[in-house]
N, C-alpha and C positions, 0 to 999 in steps of 0.2 A: 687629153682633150676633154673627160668627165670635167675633173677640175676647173677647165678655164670658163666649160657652158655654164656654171656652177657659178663662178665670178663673174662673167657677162649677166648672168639675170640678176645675182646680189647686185651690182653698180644699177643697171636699168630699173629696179625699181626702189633703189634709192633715189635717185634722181626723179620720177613721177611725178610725185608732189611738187617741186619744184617747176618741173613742165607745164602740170595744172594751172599752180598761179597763174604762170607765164602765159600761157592761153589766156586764163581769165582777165588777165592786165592789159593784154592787146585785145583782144573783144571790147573791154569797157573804154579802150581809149579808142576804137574806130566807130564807137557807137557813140561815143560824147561828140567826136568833129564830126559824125555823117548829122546828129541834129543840132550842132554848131551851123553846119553848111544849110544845113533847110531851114534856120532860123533866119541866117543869112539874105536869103534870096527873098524873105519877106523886108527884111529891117535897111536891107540894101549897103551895110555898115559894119564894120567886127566891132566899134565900141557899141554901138546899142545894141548887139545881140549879145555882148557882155554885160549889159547894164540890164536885160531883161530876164536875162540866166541870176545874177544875182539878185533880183528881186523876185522872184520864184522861188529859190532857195531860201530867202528871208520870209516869203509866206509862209513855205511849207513849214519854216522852223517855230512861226509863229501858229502855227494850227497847229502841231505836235503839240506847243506849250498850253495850249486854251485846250485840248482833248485829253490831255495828261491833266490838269488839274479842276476841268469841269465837267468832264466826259462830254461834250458836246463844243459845236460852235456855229452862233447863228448864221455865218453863213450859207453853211453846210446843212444845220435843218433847213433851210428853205428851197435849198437845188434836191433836198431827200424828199420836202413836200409834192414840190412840183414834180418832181420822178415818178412821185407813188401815182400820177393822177394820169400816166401813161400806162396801160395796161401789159405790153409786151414787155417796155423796158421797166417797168417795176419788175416786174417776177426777175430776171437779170442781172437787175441793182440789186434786191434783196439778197440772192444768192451770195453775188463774189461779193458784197461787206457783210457778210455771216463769217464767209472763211477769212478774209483779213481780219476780220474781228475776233476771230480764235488767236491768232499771235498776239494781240492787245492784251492791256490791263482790263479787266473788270470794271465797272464804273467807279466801285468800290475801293480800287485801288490794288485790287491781291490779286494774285497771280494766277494765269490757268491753271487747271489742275493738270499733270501727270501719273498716268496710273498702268499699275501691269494688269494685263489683262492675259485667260488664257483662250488664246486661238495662234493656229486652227482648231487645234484639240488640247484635253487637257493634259496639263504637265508642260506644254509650251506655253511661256511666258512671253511677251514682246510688251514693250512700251505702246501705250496710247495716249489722246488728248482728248479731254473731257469737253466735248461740244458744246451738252446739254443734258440736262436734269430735271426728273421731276418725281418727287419722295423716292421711294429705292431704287427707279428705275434711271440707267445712264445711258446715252448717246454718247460712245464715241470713235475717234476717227484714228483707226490702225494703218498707220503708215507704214512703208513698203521702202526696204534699201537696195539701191543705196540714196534714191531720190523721194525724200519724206513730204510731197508735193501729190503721189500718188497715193492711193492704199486702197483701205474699207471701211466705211461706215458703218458699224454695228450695234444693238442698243442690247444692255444686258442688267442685270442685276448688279446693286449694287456687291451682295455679297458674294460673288465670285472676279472682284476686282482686288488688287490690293493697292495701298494706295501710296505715296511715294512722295520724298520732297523733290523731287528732279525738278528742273527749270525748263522751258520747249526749248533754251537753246543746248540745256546737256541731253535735253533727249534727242532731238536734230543729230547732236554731234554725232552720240551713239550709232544713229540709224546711218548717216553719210557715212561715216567710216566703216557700216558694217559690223562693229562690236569691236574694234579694234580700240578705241577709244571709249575703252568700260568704266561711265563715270560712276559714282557713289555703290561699289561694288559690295564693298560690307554691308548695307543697307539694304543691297535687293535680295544680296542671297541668306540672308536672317530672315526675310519679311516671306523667300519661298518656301525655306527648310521650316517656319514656323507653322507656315498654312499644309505643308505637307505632312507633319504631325500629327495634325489635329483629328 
């Protein structure tokens, strides 16, 4: 009976992942026809709520393309003008495009920075994402697994960070899977046992 509880949980949580998708594959399909169906009830028609979907898709791909290689796009500075000129929904707007703008490129074109920081205390290390800067002083935001969506916002010295090529999507990975998915592992633990020397 050991034995079999033993293989009953090895099979269940092999199959988990698989289960996840499957959730998340049915979620994104009840959630594309429930705003199929309210797009519907405006357009009165399945081919112009098709024809509206894809020209949505063809903006949004077209404003990725003009903010990827200009950092900006005017039609977007002008609805960010007129936003700023609302006092409630400015502070609002500012906010949630600060944090969208942490997954973005730089204007510049380079990548956010990724960095180990230690908290809560020293000797724990966890991945962080570099917010904000200014000479040795860093803002940044210590995400919380397995959902890197929550965490803390901490502002520390530069010299008790260290710093890391990790990309936000292998640090995401990292955090989702809980460490299970230890990317560039040579590299973080040379960069702790280095600083732990010192």
């Amino acid at each position: 009976m050991k034995e079999w509880g033993r293989f009953l949980l090895i099979g269940t949580l092999s199959v988990v992942p698989l289960l996840v998708v499957i959730q998340v594959v049915l979620w994104l399909k009840s959630l594309s026809l429930s705003f199929f169906d309210f797009l519907s009830t405006y357009t009165n028609s399945s081919l112009y709520t098709a024809i509206v979907i894809v020209v949505a898709l063809l903006f949004l791909i077209i404003l990725g393309y003009f903010i990827e290689k200009t950092g900006r796009f005017f039609i977007l500075s002008w609805i960010e003008y007129a936003l700023e000129k609302i006092p409630a929904v400015r502070t609002i707007y500012s906010i949630s495009k600060k944090i969208t703008d942490m997954f973005m490129q730089n204007g510049d074109g380079s990548k956010k920075e990724v960095v180990l920081v230690e908290y809560p205390k020293d000797n724990v290390w966890v991945p962080a994402y570099v917010l904000n800067k200014y000479e040795n002083t860093l803002v940044l935001f210590v995400p919380t697994s397995p959902n890197p969506t929550s965490g803390y916002t901490v502002i520390v010295d530069r010299k008790f960070i260290l710093p890391t090529t990790l990309t936000l999507e292998e640090a995401s990975k990292f955090i989702i899977s809980m460490g299970a998915d230890y990317i560039k592992k040579e590299e973080i633990a040379k960069k702790i046992t280095e600083h732990q020397s010192k």
